[in-house]
N, C-alpha and C positions, 0 to 999 in steps of 0.2 A: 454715670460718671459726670458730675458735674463741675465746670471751670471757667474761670475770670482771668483777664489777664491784668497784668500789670506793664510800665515801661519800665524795661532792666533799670535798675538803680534810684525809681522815682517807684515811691509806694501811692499806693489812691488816697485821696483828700477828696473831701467834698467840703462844702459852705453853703451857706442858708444866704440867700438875699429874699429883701421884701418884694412883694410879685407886683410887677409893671415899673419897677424900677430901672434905672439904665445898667445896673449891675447886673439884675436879673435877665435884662435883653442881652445883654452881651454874653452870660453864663450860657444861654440856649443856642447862642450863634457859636460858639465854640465847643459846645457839646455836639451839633449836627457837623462841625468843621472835622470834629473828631473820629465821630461813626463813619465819616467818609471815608478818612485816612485808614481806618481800622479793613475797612471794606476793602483797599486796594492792597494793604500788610497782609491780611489773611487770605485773599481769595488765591484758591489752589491748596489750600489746608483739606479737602476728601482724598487727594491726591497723596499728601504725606505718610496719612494712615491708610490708604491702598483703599478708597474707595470711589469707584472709578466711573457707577453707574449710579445718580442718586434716583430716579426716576423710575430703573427697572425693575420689574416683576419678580424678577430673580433673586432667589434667598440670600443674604448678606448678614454677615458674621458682624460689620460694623455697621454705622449709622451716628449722624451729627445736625442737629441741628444748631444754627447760630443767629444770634443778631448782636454786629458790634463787638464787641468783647464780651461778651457771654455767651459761652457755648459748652453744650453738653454733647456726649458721646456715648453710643451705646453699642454694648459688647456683649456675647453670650458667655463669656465664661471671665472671672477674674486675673485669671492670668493674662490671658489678652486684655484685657483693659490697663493691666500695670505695661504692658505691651506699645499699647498707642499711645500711653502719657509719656512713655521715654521717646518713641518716635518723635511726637509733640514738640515736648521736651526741643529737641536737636532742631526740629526746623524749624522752632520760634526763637532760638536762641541768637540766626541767624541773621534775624530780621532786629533784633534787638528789644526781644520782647521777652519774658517770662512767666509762668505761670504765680497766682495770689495764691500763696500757703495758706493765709488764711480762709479762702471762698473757695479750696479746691477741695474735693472728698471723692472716694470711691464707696457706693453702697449699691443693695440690691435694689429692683425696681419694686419690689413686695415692699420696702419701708416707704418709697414713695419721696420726692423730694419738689420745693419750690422751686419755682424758674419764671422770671419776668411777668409773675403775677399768677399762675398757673400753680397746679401740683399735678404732677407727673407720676402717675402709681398703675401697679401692675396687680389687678384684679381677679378673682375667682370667679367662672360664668358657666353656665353650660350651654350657649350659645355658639360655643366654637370647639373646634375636633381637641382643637388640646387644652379646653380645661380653664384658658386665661386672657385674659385683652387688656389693651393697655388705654388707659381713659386720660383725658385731659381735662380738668377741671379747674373754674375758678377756685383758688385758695385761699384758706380761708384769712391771712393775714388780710388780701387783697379786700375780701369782702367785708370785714372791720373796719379799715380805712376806708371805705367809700361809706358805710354809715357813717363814721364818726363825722366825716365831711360834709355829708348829706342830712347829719341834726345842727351842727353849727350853722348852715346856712337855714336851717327849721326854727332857730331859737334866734339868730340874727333878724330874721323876717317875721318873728312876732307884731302884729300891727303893721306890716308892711299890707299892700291889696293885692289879690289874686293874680294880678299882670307880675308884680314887680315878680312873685312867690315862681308862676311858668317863666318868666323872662331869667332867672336865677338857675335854676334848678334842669329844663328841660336837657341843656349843652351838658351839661351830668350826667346825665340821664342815658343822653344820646351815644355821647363818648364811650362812658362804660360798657354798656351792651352790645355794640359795634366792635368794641377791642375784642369782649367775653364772649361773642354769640358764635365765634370757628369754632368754641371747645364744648365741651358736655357738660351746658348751662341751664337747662329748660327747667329743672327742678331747684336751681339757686334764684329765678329770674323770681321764680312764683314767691320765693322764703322773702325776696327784698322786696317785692310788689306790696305781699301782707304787710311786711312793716312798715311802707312807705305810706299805705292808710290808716294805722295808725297815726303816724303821724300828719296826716292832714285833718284827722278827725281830731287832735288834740288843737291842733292852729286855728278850727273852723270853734271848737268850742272856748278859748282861747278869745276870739274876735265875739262872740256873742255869748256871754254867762249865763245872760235873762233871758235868751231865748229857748222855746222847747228843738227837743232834738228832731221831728217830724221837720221842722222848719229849717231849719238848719242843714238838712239832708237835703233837702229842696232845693235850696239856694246856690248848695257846691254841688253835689255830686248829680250829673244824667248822663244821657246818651251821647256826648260833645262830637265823639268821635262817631262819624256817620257811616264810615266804613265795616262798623262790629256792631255787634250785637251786644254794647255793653253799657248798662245804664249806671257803673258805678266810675265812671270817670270826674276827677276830680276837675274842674273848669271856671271860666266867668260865663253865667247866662247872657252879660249883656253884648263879650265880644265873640265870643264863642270858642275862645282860647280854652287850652287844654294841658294838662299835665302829662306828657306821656308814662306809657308803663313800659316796664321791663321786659315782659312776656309779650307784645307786638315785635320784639325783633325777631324775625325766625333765625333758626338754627344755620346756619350753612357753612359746609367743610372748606376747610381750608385747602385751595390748589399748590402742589408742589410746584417749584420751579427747577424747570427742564435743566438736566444734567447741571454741566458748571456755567448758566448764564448768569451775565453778569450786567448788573445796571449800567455801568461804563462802558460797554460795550456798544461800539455805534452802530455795528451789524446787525444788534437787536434790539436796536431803535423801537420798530414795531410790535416784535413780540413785548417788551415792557410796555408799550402805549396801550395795547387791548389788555395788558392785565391792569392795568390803572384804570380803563374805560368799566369795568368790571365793580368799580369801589364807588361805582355811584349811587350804588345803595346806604351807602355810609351818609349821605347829605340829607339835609332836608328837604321835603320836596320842593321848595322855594330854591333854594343854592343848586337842585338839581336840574330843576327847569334853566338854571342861569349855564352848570356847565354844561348842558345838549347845547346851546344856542354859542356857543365858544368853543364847541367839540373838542371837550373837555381839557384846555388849551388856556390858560391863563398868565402873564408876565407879569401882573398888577400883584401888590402884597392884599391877597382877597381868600377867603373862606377855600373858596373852590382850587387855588393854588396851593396854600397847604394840605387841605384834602388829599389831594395828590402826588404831593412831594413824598418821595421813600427816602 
């Protein structure tokens, strides 16, 4: 069961500003101003549809994940799910919120549905007693819009030099597989990897016509990266900069957060600081050397602050 909300009597609007504009700064400061408010409106919504332990072992008839105003619920049978959205229903109405007709549905998890870049689908396996598991994977809209993004900045950077092409492209790179690599991505990482050499093999033949392709091979692609054993990374020989790949970010599950804690919460001050200290795998190794040395603790508008900020 999938759901968005709305503010009663105000429908969603979105607008396009041009990026690095003051309109666009201010768009992003009022959208985080917003997830906040949403964060103190909703929290205690497990509670409304009677779910009291999110953390425990113990078998549960419901189940909700959310971020902000998007949140989905899952139910074993549909009547209970028409169930929890009239609960829903009653305690958002309170707060002066309502559900978006248009962005709300109820379906099985066998049809599978999008969510915040993901698809959410319930699988056949014979790996488990009963038959099925439920996978999270990048989807595939998701992964359309990071090509499309990722040949504009390929055909923008025709004739551009190798620094400009890694100084572009890496923060892409980085970002997506960071968001994608909690879910069950290992076989989408390799699909974008292939086609990302494509496409540096068009840019490299592109920049040299007259030359043979033995040369050319030479020139971009070695071992850059010293840590693998991989001599097909795209790079400059003379800095020894590198293109990263998609398949370097390992896989790593996503930690649940303990029953109803809450970021606002000053009592659990700490418990958020070690799970923040946690996401310094998300940095480069340069930004990461900076937050150890700042134990991971920053008030400047800097890389390693918003890394951090939820």
């Amino acid at each position: 069961m999938f759901r968005r909300l709305d503010f009663a009597g105000e429908p969603g609007t979105s607008t396009s500003c041009p990026p690095g504009s003051v309109s666009a700064g201010w768009k992003r400061t009022a959208a985080r101003q917003q997830r906040a408010i949403l964060r103190l409106y909703l929290h205690g919504m497990e509670q409304a549809i009677g779910i009291q332990q999110q953390n425990s072992h113990k078998k549960r008839e419901r189940a909700i994940v959310r971020y902000a105003d998007d949140f989905c619920v899952f139910c074993e049978r549909q009547e209970d799910a028409q169930a929890a959205q009239q609960s829903l229903s009653e305690w958002l109405a309170m707060r002066g919120l309502s559900f978006s007709t248009e962005k709300t549905r109820t379906l099985h998890l066998t049809e599978g549905f999008d969510f915040l870049g993901t698809t959410i689908k319930l699988y056949k396996t014979k790996k488990t007693k009963s038959g099925t598991c439920v996978l999270i994977k990048p989807s595939k809209k998701a992964v359309h819009k990071l090509r499309e993004k990722l040949r504009d900045h390929w055909f923008a950077l025709n004739g551009a030099n190798v620094e400009a092409v890694i100084e572009t492209l890496n923060p892409i790179i980085r970002g997506w597989a960071n968001y994608h690599r909690r879910q069950v991505a290992s076989y989408t990482f390799k699909i974008i990897d292939a086609w990302m050499f494509h496409r540096q093999r068009r840019y490299a033949i592109r920049a040299h016509p007259d030359k043979p392709r033995h040369w050319i091979y030479h020139k971009y692609w070695a071992r850059f990266n010293l840590d693998r054993q991989d001599h097909s990374v795209f790079g400059d020989r003379t800095t020894g900069r590198h293109l990263l790949k998609f398949t370097w970010f390992n896989i790593e599950r996503h930690t649940l957060v303990k029953g109803n804690a809450s970021p606002d919460d000053p009592a659990l001050k700490t418990y958020w600081q070690k799970r923040n200290d946690k996401r310094k795998t998300d940095l480069s190794p340069s930004w990461r050397k900076i937050a150890k040395n700042q134990h991971y603790k920053c008030q400047g508008r800097c890389k390693v602050r918003k890394a951090f900020l939820r």
